[in-house]
N, CA, C and O atoms as CSV, one atom per row, in Angstrom:
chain,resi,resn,atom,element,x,y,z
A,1,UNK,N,N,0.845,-1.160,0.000
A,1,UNK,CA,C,0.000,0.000,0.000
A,1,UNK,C,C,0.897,1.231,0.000
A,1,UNK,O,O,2.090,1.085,0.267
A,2,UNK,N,N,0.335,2.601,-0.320
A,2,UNK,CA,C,1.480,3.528,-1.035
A,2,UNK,C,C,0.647,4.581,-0.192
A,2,UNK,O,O,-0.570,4.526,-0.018
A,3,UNK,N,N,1.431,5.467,0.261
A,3,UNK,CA,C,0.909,6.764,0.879
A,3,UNK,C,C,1.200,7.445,-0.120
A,3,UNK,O,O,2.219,7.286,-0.791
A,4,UNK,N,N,-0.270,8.845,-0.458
A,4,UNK,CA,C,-0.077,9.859,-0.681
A,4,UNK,C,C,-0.266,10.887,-0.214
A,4,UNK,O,O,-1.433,11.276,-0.247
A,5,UNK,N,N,0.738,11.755,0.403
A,5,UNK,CA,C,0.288,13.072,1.088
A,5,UNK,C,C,-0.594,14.632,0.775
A,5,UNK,O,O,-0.388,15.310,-0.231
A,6,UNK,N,N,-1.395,14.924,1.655
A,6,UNK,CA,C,-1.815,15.987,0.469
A,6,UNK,C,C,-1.605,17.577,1.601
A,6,UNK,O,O,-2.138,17.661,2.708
A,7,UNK,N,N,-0.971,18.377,1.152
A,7,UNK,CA,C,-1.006,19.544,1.321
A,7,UNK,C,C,-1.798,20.735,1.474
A,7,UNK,O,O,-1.515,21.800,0.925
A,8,UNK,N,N,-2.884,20.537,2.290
A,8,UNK,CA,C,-4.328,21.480,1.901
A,8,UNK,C,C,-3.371,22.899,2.854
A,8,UNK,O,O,-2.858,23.016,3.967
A,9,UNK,N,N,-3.596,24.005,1.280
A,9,UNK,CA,C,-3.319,25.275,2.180
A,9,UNK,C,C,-4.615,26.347,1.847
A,9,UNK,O,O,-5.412,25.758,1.117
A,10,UNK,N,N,-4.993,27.508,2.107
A,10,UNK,CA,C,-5.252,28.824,1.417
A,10,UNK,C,C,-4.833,29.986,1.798
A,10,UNK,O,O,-4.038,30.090,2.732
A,11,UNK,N,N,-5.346,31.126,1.076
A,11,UNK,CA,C,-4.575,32.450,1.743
A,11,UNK,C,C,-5.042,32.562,3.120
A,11,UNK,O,O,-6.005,31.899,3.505
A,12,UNK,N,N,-4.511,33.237,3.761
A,12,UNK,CA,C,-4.184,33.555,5.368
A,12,UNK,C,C,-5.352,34.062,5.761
A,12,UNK,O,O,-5.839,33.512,6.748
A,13,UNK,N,N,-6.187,35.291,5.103
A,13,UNK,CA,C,-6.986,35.993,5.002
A,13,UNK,C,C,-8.166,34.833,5.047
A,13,UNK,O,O,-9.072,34.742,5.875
A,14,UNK,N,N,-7.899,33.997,3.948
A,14,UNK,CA,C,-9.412,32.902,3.647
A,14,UNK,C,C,-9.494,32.168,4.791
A,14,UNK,O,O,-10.608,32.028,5.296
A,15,UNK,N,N,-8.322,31.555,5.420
A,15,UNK,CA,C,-8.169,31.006,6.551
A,15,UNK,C,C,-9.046,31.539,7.744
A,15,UNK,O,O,-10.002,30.901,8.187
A,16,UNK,N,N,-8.715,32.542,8.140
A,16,UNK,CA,C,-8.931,33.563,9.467
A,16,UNK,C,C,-10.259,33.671,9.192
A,16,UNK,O,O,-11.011,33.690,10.166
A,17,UNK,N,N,-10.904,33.773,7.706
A,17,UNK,CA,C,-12.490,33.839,7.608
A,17,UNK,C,C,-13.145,32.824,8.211
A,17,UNK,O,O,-14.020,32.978,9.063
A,18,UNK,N,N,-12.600,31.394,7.639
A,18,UNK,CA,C,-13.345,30.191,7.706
A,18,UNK,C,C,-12.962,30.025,9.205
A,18,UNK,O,O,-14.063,29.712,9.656
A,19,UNK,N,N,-12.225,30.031,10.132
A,19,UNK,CA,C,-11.763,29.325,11.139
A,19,UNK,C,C,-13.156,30.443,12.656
A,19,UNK,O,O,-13.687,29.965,13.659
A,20,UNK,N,N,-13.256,32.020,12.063
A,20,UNK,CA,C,-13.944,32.856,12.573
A,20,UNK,C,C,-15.865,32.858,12.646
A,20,UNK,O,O,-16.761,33.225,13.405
A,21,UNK,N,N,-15.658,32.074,11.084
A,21,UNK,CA,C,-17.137,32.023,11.327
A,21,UNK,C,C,-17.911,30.427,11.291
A,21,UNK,O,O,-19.033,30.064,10.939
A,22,UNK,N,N,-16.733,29.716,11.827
A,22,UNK,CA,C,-17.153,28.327,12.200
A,22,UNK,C,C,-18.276,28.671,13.522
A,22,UNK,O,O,-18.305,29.574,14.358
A,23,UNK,N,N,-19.274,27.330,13.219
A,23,UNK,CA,C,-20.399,27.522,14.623
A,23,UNK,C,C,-20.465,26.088,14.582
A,23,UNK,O,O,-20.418,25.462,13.523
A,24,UNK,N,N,-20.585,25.499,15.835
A,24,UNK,CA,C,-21.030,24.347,16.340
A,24,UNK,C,C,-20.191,23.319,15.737
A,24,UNK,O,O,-20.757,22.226,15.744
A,25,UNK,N,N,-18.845,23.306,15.136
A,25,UNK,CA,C,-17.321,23.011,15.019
A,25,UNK,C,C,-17.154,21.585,15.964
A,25,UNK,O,O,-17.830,21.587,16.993
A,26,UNK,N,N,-16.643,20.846,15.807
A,26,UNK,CA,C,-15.797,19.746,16.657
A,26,UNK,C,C,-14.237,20.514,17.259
A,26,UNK,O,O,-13.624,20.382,18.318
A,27,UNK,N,N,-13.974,21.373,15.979
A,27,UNK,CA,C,-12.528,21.620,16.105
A,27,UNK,C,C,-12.355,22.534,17.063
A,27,UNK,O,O,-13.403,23.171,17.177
A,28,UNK,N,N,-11.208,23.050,18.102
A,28,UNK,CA,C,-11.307,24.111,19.118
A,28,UNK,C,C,-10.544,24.984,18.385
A,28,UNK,O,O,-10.172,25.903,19.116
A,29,UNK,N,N,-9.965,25.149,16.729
A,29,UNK,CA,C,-8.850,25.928,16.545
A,29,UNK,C,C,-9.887,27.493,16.515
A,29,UNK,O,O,-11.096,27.709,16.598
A,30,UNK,N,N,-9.177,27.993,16.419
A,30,UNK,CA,C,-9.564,29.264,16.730
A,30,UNK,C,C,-8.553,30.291,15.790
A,30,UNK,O,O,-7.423,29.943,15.449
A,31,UNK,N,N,-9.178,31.654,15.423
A,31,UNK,CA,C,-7.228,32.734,15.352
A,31,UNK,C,C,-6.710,32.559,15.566
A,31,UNK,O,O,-5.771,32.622,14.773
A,32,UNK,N,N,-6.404,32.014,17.062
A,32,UNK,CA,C,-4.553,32.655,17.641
A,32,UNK,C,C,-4.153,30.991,17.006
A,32,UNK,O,O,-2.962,30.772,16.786
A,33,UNK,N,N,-4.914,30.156,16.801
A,33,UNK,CA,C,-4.338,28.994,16.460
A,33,UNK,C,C,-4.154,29.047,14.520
A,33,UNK,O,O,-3.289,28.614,13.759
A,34,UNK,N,N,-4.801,29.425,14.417
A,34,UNK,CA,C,-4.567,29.566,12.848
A,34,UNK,C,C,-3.282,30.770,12.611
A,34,UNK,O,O,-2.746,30.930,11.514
A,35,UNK,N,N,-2.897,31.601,13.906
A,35,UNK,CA,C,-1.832,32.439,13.501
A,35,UNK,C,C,-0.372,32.047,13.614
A,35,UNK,O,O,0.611,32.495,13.025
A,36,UNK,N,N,-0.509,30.924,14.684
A,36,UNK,CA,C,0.270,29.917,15.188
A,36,UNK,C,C,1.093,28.781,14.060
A,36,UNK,O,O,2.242,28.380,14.249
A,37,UNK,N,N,0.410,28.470,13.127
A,37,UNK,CA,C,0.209,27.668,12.262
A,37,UNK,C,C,0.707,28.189,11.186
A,37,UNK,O,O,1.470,27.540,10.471
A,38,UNK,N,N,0.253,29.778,10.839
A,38,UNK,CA,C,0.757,30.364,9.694
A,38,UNK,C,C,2.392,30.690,10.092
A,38,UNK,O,O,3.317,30.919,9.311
A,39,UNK,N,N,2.409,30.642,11.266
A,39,UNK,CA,C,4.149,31.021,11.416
A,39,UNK,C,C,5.367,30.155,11.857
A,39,UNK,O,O,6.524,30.399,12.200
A,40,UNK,N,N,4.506,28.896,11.679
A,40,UNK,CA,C,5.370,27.210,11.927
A,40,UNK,C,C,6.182,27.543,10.041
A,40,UNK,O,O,5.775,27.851,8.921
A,41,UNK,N,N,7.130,27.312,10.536
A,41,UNK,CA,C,8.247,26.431,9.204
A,41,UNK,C,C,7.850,25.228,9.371
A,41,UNK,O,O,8.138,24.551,10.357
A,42,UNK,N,N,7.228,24.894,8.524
A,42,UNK,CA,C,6.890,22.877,7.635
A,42,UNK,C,C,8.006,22.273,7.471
A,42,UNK,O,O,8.145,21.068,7.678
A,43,UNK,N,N,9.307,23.374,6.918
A,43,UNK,CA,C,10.225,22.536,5.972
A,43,UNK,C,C,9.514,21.811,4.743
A,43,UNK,O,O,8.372,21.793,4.284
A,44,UNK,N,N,10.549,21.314,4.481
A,44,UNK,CA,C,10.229,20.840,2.904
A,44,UNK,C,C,9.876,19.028,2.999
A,44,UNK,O,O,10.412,18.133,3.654
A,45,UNK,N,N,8.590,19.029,1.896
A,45,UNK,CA,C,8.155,17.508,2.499
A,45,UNK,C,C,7.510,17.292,0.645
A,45,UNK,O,O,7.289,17.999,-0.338
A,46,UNK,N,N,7.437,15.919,1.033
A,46,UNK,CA,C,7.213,15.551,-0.581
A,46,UNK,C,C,5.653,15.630,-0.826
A,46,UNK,O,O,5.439,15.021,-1.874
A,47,UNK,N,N,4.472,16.124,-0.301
A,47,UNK,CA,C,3.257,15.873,0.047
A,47,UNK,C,C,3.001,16.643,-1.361
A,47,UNK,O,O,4.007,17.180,-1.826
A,48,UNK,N,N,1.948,16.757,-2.014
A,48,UNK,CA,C,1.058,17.547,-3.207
A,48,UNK,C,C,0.160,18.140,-2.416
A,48,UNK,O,O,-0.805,17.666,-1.816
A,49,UNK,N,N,0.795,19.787,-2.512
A,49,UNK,CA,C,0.085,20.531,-2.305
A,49,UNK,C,C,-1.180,21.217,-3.108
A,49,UNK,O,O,-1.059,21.735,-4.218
A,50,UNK,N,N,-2.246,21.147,-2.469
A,50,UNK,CA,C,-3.663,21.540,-3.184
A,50,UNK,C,C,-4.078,23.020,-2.761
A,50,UNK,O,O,-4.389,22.666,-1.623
A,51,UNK,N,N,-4.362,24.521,-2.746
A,51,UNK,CA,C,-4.429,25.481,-2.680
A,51,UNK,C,C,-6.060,25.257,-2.941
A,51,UNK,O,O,-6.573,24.905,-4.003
A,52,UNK,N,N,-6.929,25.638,-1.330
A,52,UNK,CA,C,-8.174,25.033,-1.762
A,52,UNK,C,C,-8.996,26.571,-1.703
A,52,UNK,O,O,-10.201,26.775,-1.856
A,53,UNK,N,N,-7.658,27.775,-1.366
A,53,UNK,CA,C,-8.545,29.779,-1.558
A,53,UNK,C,C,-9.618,29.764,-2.284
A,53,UNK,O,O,-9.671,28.720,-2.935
A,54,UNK,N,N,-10.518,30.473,-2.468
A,54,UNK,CA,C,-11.419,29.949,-3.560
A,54,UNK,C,C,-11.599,32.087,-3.507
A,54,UNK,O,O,-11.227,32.940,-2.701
A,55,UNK,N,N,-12.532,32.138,-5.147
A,55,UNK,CA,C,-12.516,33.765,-5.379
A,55,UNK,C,C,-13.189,34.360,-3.835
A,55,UNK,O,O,-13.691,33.694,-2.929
A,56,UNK,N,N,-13.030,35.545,-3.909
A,56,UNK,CA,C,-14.032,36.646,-2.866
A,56,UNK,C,C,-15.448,35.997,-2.893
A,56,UNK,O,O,-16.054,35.923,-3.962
A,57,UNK,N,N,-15.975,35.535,-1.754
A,57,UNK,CA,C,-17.487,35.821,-1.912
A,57,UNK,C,C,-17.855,34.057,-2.434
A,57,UNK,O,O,-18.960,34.003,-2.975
A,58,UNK,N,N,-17.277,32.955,-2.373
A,58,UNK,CA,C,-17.481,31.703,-2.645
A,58,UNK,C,C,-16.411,30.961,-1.941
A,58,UNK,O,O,-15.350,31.372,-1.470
A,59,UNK,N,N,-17.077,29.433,-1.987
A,59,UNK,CA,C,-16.147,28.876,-1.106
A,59,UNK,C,C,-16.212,26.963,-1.684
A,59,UNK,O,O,-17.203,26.283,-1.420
A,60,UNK,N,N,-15.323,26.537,-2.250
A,60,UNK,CA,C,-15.381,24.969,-2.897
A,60,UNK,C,C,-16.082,24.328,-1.593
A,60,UNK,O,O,-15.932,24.441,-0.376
A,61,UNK,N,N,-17.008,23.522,-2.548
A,61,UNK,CA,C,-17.375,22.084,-1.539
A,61,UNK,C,C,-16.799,21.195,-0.905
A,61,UNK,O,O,-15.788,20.922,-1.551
A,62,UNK,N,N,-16.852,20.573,0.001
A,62,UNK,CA,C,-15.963,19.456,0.414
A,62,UNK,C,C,-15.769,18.414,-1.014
A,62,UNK,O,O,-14.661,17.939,-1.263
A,63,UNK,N,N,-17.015,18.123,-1.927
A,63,UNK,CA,C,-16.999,17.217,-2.874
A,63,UNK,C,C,-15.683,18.148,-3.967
A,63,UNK,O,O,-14.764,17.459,-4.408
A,64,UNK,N,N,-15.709,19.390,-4.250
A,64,UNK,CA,C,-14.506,20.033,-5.048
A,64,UNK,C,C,-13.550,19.840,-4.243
A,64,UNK,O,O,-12.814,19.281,-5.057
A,65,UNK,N,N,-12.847,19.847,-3.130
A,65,UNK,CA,C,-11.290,19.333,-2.801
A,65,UNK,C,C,-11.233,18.362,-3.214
A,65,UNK,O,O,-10.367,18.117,-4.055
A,66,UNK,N,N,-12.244,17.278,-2.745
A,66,UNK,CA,C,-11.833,15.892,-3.015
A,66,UNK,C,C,-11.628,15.643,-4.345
A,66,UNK,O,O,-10.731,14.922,-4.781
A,67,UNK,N,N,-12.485,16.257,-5.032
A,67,UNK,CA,C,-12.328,16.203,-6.900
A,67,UNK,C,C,-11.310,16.259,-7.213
A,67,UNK,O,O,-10.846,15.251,-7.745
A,68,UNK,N,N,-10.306,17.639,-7.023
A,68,UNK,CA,C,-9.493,18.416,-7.227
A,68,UNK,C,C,-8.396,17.537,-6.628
A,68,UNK,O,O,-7.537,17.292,-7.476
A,69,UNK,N,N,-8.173,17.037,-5.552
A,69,UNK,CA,C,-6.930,15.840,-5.018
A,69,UNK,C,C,-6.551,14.869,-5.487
A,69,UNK,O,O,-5.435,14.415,-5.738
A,70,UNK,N,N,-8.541,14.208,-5.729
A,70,UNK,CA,C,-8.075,12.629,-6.669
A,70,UNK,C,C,-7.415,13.061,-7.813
A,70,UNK,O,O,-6.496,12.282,-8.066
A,71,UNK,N,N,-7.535,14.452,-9.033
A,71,UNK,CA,C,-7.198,15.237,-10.215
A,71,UNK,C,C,-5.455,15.163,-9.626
A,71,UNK,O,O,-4.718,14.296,-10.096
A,72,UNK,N,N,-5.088,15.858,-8.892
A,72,UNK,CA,C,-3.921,15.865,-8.590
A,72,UNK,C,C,-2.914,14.824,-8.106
A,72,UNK,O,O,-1.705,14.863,-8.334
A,73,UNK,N,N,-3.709,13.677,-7.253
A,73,UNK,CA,C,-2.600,12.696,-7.348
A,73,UNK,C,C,-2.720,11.806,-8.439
A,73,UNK,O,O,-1.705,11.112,-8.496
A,74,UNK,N,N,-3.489,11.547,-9.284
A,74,UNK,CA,C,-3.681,10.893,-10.490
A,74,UNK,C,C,-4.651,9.596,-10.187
A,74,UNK,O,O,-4.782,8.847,-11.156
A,75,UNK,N,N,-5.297,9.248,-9.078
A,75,UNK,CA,C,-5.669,8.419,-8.338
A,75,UNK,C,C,-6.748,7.424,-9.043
A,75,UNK,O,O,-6.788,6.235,-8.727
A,76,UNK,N,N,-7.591,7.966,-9.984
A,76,UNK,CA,C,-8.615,7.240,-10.840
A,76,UNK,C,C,-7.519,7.047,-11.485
A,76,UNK,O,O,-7.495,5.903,-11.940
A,77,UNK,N,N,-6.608,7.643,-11.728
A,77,UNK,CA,C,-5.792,6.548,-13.462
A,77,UNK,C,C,-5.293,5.261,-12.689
A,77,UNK,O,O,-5.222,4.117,-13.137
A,78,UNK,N,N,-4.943,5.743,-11.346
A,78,UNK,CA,C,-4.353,4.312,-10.739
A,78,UNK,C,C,-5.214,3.296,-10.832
A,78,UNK,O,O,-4.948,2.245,-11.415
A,79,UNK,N,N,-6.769,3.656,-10.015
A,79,UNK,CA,C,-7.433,2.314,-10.088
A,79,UNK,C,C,-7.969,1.916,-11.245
A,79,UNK,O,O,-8.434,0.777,-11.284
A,80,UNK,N,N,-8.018,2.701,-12.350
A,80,UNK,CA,C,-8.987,2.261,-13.684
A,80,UNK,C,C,-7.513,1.129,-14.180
A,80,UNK,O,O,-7.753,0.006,-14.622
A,81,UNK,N,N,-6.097,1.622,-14.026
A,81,UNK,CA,C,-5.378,0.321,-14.117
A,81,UNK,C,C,-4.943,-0.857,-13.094
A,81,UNK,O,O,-3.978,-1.589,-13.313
A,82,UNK,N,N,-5.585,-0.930,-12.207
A,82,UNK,CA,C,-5.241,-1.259,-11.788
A,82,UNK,C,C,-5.461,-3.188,-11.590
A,82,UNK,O,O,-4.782,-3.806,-10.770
């Protein structure tokens, strides 16, 4: 079995939106944790990064990342040969 890593980022700004107007969340992150996060060094890692920002005023579905990931690691070509 083969790991593939995936890299979910967006702009900082889109971030601080989504993390602010979460309601009734599982997650406890909050701002100071999303500011926390923006100022960690990752270093360099082999993962495929996906940039999931979306324009002003819209926001991708959970079903568009996932689209957009399987698109990026090539993942249907794997299983259609598989």
């Amino acid at each position: 079995m083969s790991f593939t890593g995936l890299f979910l980022s967006a702009d900082p700004d889109e971030l601080m939106r989504r993390v602010t107007e979460r309601q009734g969340d599982v997650s406890d992150a909050d701002a100071q944790v999303v500011r926390r996060q923006l100022a960690q060094d990752w270093g360099q890692n082999h993962w495929i990064a996906l940039d999931t920002s979306a324009p002003d005023g819209f926001s991708y579905s959970e079903q568009e990342v996932v689209d957009a990931a399987v698109q990026k690691t090539g993942l249907m070509d794997n299983l259609n040969q598989g």
